[in-house]
MIDOSE-1310 file (N, C-alpha, C; in nm, 2 decimals, decimal comma, always signed):
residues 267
xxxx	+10,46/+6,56/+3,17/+10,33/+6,53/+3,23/+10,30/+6,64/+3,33; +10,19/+6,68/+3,32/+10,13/+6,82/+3,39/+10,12/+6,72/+3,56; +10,12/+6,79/+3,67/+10,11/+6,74/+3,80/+10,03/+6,88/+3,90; +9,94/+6,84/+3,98/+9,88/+6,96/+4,03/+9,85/+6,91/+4,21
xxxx	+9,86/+6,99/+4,26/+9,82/+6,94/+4,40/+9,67/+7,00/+4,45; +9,64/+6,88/+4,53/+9,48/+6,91/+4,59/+9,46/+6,94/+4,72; +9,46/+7,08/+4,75/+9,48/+7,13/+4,86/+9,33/+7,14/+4,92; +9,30/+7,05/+5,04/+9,19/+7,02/+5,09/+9,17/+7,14/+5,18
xxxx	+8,97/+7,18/+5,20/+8,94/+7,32/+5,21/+8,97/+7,27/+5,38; +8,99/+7,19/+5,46/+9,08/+7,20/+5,61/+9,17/+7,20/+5,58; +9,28/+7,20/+5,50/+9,41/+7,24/+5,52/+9,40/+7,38/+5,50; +9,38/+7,47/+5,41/+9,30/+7,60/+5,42/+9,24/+7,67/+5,55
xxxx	+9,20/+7,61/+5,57/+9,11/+7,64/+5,73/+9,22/+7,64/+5,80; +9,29/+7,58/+5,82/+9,39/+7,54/+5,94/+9,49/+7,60/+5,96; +9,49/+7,64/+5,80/+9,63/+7,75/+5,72/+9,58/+7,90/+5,81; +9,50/+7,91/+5,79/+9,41/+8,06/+5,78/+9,40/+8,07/+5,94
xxxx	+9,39/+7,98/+5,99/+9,42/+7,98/+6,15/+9,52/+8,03/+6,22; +9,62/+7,95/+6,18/+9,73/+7,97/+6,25/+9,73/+8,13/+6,13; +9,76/+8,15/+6,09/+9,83/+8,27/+6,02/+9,77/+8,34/+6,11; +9,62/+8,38/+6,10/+9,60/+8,46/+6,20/+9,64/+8,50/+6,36
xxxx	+9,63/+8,41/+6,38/+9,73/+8,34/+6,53/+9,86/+8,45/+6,53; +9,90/+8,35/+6,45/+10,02/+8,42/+6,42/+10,01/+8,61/+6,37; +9,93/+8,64/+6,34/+9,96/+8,81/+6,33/+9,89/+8,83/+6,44; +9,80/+8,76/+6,51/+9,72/+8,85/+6,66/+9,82/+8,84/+6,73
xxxx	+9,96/+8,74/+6,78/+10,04/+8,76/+6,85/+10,18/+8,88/+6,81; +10,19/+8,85/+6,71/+10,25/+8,99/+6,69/+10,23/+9,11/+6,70; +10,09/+9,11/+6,67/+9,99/+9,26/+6,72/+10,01/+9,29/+6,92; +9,96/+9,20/+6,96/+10,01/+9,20/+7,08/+10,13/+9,27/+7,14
xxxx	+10,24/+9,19/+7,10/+10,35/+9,19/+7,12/+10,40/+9,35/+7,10; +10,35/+9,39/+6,97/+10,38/+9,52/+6,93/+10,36/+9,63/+7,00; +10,22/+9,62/+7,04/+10,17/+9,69/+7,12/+10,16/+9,74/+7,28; +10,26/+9,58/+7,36/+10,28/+9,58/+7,48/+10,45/+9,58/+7,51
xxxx	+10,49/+9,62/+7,39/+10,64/+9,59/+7,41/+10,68/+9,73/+7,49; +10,63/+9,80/+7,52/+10,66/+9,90/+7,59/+10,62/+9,90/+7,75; +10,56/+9,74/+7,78/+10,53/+9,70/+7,89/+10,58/+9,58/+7,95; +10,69/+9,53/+7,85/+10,77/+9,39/+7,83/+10,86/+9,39/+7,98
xxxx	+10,94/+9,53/+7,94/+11,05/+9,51/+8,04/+11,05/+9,54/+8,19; +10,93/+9,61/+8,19/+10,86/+9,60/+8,35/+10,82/+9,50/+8,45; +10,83/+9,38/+8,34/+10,80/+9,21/+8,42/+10,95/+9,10/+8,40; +11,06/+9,21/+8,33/+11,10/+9,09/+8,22/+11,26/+9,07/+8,41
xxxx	+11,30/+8,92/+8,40/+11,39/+8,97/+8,53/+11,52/+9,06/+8,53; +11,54/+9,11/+8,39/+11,65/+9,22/+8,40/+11,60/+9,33/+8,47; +11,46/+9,39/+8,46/+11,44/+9,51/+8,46/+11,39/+9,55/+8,63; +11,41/+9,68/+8,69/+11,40/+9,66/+8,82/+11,26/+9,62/+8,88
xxxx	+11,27/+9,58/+8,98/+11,12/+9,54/+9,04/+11,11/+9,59/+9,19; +10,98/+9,57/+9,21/+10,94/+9,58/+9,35/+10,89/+9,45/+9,44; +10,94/+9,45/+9,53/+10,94/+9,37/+9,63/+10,83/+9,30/+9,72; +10,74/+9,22/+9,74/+10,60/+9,18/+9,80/+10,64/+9,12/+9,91
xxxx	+10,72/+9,02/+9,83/+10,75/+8,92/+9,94/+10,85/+8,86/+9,91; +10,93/+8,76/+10,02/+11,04/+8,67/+9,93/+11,01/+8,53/+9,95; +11,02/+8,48/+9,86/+11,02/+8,31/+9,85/+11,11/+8,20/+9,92; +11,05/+8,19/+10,03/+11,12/+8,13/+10,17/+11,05/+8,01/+10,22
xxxx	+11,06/+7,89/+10,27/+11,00/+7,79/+10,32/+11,01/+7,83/+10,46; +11,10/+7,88/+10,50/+11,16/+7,95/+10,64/+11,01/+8,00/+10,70; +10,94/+8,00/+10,82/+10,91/+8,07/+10,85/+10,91/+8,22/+10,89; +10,98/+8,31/+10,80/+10,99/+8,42/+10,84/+10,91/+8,56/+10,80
xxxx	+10,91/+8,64/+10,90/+10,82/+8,72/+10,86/+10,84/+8,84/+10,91; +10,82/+8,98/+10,83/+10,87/+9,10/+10,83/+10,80/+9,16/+10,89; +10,78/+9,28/+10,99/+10,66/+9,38/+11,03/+10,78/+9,46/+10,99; +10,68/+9,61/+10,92/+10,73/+9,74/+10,84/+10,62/+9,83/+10,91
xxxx	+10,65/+9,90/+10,94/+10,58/+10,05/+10,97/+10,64/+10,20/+10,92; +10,50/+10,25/+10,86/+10,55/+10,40/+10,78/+10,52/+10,46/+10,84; +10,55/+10,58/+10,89/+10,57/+10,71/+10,97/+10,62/+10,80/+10,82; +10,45/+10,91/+10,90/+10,49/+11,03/+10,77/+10,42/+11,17/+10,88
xxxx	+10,35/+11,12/+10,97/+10,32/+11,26/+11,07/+10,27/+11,19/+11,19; +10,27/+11,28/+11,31/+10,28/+11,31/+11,44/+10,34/+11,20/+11,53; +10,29/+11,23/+11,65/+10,44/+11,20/+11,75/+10,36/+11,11/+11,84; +10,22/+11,06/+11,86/+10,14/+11,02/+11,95/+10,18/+10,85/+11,95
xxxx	+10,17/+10,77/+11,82/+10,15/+10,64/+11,80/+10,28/+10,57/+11,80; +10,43/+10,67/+11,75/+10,54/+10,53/+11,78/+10,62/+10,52/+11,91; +10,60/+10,60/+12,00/+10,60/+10,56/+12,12/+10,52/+10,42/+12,16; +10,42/+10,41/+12,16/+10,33/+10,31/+12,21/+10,37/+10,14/+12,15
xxxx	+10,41/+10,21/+12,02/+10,43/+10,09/+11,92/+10,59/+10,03/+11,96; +10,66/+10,15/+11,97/+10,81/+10,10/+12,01/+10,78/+9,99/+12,17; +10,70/+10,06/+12,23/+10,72/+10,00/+12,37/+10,65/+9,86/+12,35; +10,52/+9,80/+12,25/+10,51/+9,69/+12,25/+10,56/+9,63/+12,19
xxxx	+10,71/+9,69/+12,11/+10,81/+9,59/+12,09/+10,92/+9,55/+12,13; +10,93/+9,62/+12,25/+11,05/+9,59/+12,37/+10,96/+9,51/+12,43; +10,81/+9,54/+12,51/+10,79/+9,42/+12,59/+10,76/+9,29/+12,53; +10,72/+9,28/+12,39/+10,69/+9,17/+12,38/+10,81/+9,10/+12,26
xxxx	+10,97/+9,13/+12,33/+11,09/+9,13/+12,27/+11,11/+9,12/+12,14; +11,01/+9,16/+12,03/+11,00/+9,21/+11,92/+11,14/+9,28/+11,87; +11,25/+9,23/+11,85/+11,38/+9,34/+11,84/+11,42/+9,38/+11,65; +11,36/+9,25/+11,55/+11,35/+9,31/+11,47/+11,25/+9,38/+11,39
xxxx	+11,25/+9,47/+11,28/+11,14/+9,53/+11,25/+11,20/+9,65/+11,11; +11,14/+9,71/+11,07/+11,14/+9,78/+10,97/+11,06/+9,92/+10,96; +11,12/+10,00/+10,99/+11,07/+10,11/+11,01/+11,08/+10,19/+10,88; +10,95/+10,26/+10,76/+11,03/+10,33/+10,66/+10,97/+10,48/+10,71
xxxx	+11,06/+10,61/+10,70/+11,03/+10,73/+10,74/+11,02/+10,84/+10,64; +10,95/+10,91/+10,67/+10,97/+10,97/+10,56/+11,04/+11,13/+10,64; +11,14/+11,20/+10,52/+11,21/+11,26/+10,58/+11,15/+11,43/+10,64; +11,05/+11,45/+10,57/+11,00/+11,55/+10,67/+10,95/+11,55/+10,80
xxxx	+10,95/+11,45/+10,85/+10,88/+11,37/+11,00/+10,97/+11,39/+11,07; +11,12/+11,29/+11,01/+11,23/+11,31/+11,07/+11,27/+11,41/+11,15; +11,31/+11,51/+11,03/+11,35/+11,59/+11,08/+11,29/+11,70/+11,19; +11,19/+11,69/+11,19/+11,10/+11,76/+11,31/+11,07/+11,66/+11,41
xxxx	+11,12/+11,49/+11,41/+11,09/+11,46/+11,50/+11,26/+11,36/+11,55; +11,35/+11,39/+11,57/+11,48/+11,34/+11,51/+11,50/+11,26/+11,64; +11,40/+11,33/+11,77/+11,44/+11,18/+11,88/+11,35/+11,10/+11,88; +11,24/+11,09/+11,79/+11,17/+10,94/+11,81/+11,27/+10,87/+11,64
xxxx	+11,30/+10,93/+11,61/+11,42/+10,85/+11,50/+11,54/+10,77/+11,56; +11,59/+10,91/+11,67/+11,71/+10,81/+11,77/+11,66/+10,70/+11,85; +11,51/+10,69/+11,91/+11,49/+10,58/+11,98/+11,43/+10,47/+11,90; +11,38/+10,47/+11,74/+11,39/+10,33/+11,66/+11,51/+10,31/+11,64
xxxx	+11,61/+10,35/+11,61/+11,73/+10,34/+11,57/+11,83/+10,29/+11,72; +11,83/+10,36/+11,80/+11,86/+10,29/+11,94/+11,82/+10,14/+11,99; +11,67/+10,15/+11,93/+11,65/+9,99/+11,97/+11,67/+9,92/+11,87; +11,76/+9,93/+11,75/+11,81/+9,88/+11,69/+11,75/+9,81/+11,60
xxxx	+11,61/+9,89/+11,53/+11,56/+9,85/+11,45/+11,59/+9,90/+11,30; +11,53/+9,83/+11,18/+11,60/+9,87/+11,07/+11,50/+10,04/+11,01; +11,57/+10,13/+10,93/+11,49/+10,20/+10,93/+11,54/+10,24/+10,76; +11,42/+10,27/+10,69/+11,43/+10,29/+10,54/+11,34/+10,42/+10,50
xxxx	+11,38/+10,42/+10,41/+11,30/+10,60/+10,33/+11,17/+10,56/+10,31; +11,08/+10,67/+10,36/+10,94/+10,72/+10,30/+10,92/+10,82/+10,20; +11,05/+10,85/+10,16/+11,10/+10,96/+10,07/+11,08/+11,07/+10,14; +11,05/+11,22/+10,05/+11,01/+11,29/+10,13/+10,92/+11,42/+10,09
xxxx	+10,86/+11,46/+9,99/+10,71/+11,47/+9,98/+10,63/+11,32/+9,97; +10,51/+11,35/+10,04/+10,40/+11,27/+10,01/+10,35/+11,30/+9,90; +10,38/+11,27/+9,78/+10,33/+11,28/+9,65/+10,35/+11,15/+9,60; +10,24/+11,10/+9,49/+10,25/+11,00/+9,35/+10,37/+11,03/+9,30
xxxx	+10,50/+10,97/+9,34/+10,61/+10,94/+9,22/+10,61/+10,98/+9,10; +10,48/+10,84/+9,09/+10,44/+10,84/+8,95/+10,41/+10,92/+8,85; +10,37/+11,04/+8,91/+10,29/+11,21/+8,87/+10,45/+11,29/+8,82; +10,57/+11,23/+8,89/+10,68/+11,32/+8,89/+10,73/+11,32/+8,73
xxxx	+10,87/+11,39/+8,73/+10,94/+11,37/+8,63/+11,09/+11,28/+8,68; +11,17/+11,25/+8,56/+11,28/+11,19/+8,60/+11,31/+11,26/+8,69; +11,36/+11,34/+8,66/+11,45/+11,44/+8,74/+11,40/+11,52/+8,90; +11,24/+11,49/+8,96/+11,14/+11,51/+9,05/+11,19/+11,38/+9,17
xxxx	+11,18/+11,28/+9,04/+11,15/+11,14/+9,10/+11,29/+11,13/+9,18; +11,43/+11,19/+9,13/+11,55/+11,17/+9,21/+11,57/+11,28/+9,27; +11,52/+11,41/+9,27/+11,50/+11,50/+9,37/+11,46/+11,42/+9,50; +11,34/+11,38/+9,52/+11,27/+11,33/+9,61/+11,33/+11,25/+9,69
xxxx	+11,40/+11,15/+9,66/+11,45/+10,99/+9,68/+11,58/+11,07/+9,75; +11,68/+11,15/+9,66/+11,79/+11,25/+9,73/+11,75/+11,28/+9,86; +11,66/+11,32/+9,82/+11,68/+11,44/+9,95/+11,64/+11,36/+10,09; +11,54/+11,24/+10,06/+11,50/+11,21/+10,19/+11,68/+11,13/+10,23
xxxx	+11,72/+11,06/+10,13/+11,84/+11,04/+10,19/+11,96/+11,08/+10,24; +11,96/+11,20/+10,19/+12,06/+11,28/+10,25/+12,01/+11,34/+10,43; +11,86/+11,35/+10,48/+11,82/+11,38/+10,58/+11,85/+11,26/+10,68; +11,77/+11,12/+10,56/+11,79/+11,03/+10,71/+11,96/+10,99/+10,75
xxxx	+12,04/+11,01/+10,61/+12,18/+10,99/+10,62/+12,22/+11,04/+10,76; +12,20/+11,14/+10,77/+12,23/+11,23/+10,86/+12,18/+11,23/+11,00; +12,06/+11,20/+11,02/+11,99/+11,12/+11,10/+12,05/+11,04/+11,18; +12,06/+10,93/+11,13/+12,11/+10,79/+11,15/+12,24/+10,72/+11,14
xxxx	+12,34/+10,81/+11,05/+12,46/+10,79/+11,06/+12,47/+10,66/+10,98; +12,37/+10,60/+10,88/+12,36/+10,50/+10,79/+12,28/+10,56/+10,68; +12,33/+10,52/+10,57/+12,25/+10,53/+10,47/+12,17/+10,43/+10,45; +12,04/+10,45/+10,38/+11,92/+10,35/+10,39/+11,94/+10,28/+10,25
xxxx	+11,90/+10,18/+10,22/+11,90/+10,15/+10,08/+11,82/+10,08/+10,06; +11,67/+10,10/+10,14/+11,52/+10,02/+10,10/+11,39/+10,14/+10,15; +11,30/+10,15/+10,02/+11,25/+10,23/+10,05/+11,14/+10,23/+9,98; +11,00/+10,29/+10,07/+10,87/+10,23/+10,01/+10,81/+10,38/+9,99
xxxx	+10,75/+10,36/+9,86/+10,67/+10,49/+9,84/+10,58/+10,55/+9,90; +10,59/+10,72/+9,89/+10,45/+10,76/+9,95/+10,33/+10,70/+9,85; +10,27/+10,65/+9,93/+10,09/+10,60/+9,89/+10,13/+10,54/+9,83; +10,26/+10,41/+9,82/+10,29/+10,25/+9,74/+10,31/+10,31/+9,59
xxxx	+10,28/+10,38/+9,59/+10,28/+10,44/+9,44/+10,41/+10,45/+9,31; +10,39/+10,38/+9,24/+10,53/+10,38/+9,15/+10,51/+10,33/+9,00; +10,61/+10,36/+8,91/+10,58/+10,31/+8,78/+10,68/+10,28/+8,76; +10,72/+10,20/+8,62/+10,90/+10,18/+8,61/+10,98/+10,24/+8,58
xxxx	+10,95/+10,38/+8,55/+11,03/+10,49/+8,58/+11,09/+10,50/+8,73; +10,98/+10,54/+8,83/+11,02/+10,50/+8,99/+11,11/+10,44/+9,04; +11,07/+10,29/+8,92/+11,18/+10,20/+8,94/+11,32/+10,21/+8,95; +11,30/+10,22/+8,82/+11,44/+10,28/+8,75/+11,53/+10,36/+8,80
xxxx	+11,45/+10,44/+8,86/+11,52/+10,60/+8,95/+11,59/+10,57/+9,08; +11,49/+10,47/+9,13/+11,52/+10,46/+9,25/+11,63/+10,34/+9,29; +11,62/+10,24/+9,17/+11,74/+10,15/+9,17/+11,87/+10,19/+9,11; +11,85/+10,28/+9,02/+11,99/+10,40/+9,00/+12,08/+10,43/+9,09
xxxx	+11,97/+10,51/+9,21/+12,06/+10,54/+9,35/+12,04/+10,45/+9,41; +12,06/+10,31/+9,41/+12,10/+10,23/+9,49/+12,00/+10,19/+9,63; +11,86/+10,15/+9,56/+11,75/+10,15/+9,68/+11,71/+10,05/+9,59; +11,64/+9,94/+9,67/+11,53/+9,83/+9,67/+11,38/+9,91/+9,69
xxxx	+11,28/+9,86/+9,59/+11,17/+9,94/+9,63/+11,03/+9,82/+9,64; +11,01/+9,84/+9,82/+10,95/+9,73/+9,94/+10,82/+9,81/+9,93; +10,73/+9,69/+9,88/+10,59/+9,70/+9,92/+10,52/+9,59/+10,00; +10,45/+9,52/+9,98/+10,38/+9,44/+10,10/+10,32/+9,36/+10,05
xxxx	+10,27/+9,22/+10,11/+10,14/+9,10/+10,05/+10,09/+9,13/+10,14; +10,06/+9,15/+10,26/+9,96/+9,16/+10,33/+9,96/+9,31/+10,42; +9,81/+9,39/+10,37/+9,80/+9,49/+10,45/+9,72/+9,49/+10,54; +9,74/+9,56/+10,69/+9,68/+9,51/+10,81/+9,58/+9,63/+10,78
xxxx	+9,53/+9,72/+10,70/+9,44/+9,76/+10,65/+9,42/+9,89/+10,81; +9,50/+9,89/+10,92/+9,51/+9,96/+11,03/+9,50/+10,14/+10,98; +9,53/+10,17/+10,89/+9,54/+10,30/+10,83/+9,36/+10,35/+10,82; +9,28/+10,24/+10,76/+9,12/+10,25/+10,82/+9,09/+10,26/+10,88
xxxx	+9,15/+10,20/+11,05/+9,06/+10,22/+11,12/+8,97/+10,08/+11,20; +9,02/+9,99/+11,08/+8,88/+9,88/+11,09/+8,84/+9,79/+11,23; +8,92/+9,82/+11,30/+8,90/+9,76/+11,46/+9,03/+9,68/+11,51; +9,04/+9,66/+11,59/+9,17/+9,57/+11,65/+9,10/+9,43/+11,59
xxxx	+9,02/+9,37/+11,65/+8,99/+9,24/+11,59/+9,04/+9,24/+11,45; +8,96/+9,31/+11,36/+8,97/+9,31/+11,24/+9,13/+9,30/+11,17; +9,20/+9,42/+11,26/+9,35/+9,40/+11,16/+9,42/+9,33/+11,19; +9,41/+9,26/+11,36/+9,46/+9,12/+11,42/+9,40/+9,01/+11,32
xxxx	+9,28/+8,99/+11,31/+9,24/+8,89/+11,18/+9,31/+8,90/+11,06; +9,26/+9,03/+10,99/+9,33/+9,05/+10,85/+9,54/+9,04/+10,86; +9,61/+9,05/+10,92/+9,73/+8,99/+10,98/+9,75/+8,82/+10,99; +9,69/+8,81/+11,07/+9,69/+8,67/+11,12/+9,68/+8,58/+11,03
xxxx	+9,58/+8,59/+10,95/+9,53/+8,46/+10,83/+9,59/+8,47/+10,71; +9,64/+8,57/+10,67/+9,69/+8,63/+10,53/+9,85/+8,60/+10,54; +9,91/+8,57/+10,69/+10,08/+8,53/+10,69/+10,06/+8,43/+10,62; +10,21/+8,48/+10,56/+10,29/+8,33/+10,51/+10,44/+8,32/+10,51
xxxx	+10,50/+8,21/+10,49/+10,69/+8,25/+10,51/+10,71/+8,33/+10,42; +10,82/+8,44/+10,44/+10,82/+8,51/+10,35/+10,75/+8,67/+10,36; +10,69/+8,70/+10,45/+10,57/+8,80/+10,40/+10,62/+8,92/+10,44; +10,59/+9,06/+10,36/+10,61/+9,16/+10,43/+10,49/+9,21/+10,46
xxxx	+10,42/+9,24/+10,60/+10,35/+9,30/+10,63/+10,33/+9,47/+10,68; +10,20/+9,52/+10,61/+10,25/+9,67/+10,59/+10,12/+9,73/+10,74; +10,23/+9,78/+10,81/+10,13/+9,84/+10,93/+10,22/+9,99/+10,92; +10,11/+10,07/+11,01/+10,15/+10,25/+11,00/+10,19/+10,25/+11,21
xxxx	+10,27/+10,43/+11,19/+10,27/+10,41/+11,33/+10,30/+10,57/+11,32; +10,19/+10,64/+11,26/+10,15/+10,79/+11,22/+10,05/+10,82/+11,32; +10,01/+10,87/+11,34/+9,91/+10,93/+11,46/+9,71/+10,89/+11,40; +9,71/+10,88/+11,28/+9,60/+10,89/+11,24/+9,59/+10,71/+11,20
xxxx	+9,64/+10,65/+11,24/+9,64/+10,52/+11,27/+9,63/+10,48/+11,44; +9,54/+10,48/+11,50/+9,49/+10,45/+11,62/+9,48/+10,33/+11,67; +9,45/+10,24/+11,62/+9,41/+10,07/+11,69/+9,60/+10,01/+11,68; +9,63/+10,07/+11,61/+9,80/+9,93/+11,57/+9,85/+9,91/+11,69
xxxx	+9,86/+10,01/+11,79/+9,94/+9,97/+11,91/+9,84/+9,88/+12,00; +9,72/+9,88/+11,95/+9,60/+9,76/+12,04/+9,65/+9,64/+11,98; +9,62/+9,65/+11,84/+9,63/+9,57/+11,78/+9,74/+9,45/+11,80; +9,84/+9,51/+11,80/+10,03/+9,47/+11,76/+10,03/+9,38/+11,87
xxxx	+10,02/+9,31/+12,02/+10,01/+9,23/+12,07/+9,96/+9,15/+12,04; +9,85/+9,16/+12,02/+9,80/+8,99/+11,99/+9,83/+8,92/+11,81; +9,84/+9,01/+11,75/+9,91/+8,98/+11,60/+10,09/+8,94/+11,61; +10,16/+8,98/+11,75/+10,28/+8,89/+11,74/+10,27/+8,78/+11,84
xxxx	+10,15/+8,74/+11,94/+10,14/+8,67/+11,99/+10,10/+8,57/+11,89; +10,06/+8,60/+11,85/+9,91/+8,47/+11,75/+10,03/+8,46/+11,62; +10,11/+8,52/+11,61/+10,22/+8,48/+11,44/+10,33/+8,40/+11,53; +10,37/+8,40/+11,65/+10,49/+8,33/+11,73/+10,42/+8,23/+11,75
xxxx	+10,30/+8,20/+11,79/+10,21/+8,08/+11,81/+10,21/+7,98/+11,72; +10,20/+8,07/+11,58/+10,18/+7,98/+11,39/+10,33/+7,93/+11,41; +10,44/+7,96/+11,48/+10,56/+7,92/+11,39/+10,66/+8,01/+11,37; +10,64/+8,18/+11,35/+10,69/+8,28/+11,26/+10,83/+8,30/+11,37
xxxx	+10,89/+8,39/+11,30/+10,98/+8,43/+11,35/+11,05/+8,60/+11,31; +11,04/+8,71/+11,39/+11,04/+8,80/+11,28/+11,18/+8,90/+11,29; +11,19/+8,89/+11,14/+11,32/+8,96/+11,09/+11,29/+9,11/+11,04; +11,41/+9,17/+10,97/+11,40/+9,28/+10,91/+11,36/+9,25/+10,80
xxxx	+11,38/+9,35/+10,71/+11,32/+9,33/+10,55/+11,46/+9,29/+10,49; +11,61/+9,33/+10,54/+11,69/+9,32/+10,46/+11,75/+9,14/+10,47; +11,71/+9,08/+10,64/+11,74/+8,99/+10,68/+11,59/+8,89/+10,57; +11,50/+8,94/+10,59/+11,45/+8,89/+10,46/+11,48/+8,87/+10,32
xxxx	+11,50/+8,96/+10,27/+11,57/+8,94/+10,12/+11,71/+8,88/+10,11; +11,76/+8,87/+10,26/+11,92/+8,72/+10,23/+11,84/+8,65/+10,20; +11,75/+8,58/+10,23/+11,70/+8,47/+10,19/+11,65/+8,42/+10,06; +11,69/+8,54/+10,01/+11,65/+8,47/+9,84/+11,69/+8,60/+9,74
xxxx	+11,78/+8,54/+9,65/+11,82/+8,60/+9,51/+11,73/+8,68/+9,49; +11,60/+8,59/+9,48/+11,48/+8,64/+9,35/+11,42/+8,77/+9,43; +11,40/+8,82/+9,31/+11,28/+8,97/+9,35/+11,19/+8,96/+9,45; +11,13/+8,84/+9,45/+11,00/+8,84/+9,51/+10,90/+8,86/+9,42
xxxx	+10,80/+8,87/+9,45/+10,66/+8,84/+9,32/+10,69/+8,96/+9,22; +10,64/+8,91/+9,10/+10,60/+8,96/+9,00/+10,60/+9,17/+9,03; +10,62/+9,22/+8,94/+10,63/+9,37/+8,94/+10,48/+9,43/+8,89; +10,43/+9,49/+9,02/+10,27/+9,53/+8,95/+10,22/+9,65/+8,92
xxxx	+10,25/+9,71/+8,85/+10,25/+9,87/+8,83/+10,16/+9,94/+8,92; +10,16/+10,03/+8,99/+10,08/+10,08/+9,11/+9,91/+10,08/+9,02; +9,93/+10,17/+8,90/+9,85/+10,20/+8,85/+9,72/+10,05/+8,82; +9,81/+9,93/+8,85/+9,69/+9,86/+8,85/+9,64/+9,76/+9,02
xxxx	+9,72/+9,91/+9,14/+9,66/+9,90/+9,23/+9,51/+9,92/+9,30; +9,47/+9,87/+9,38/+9,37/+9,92/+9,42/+9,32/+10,09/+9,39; +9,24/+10,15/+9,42/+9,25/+10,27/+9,48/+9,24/+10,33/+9,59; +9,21/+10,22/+9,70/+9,25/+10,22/+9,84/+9,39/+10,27/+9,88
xxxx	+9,52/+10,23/+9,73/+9,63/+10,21/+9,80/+9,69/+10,39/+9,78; +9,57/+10,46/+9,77/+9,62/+10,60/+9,78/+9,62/+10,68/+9,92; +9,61/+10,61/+9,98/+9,59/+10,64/+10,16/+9,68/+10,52/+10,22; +9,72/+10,39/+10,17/+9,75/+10,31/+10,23/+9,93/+10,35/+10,32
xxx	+9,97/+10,39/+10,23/+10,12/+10,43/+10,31/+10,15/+10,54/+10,35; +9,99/+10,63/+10,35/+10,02/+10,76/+10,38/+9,98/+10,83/+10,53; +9,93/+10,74/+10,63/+9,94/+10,74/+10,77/+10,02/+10,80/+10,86
């Protein structure tokens, strides 16, 4: 006895769906798998913030030229006993400027690489990318009599090569959720505001203390008055990251930064 099946034109339809389905995600897949392991949690990442219920909260400042603005800034954080903090340098500064390095380091703040050309990373080669990272550390080594092992790019800039390079030699690589946007210019109100509303536990906030950054030392009073008011309490970046295993947010490749953030660390 002959037997035949009656294959209805929605099971067809439905068939023809999913199949498709199914080859658009493999097309995907195929084509982004060279962008898999830049999010995946084995592969190295960069740091925003850390995931804390804690009130705590980081101030970072990058120094990459002159000598006018971390005076001002060190002194409104002795008076307004400010003792922890995060300083990242970069090492051509340093070394032409090696006693305003002994008086962040005297006051016993933490201090990390700004590497040491101001160049895109990104633009480098492998072998550029650990020139760079080297060298600033071997300056501030020397410096400071500690080696650093957190360190934020010139102009935030990085790819996962950057990554990769710079967690090879044994560095965390610290960017920010909130920028006090002070590198513009935009008024003391303004980066006291843009600061103030944008905390959260957990946050690293990115301020400069370069000479072409002018309002931060107005500013920086009332932004630790008004964050000690909310609750905060502020630590280093390293006293931040005890607080939690995880990376911190998601890994965002610079290249799908703003374009603002090509001035942003470079103050």
């Amino acid at each position: 006895m002959n037997s035949f099946y009656v294959i209805s034109g929605k099971k067809i339809k439905r068939f023809l769906y999913i199949f498709a389905a199914a080859l658009l995600t493999a097309g995907v897949v195929y084509v982004e798998r060279g962008n898999i392991t830049v999010f995946s949690e084995a592969a190295p990442s960069a740091i925003y913030s850390v995931p804390t219920e804690k009130k705590l909260i980081a101030l970072t400042f990058d120094i990459s030229w002159g000598e006018k603005r971390p005076e001002p800034i060190l002194k409104v954080l002795e008076d307004k006993k400010v003792d922890k903090a995060t300083f990242f340098l970069s090492s051509p500064w340093s070394k032409t400027h090696p006693d305003i390095v002994s008086s962040i380091k005297n006051a016993g703040f933490e201090i990390g690489s700004h590497g040491h050309k101001h160049v895109n990373y990104s633009t480098l080669s492998n072998e550029e990318i650990r020139t760079q990272i080297s060298t600033a550390h071997t300056v501030l080594t020397e410096l400071t009599g500690t080696q650093p092992n957190l360190i934020r790019m010139p102009n935030g800039d990085f790819d996962k090569r950057v990554l990769q390079v710079a967690t090879d030699l044994g560095y965390k690589v610290i960017q920010w959720d909130t920028d006090s946007l002070d590198w513009k210019n935009i008024g003391v109100d303004n980066i006291v505001k843009r600061v103030t509303s944008k905390a959260h536990p957990g946050d690293i906030v990115l301020l400069h203390a370069s000479d072409s950054c002018k309002q931060t030392h107005e500013a920086l009073p009332q932004i630790i008055d008004q964050l000690r008011s909310q609750g905060y309490e502020f630590v280093t970046v390293s006293e931040l990251l005890s607080q939690s295993s995880a990376e911190g947010k998601e890994v965002r490749d610079s290249a799908w930064l703003d374009d603002g953030l090509e001035d942003a660390a470079g103050m």
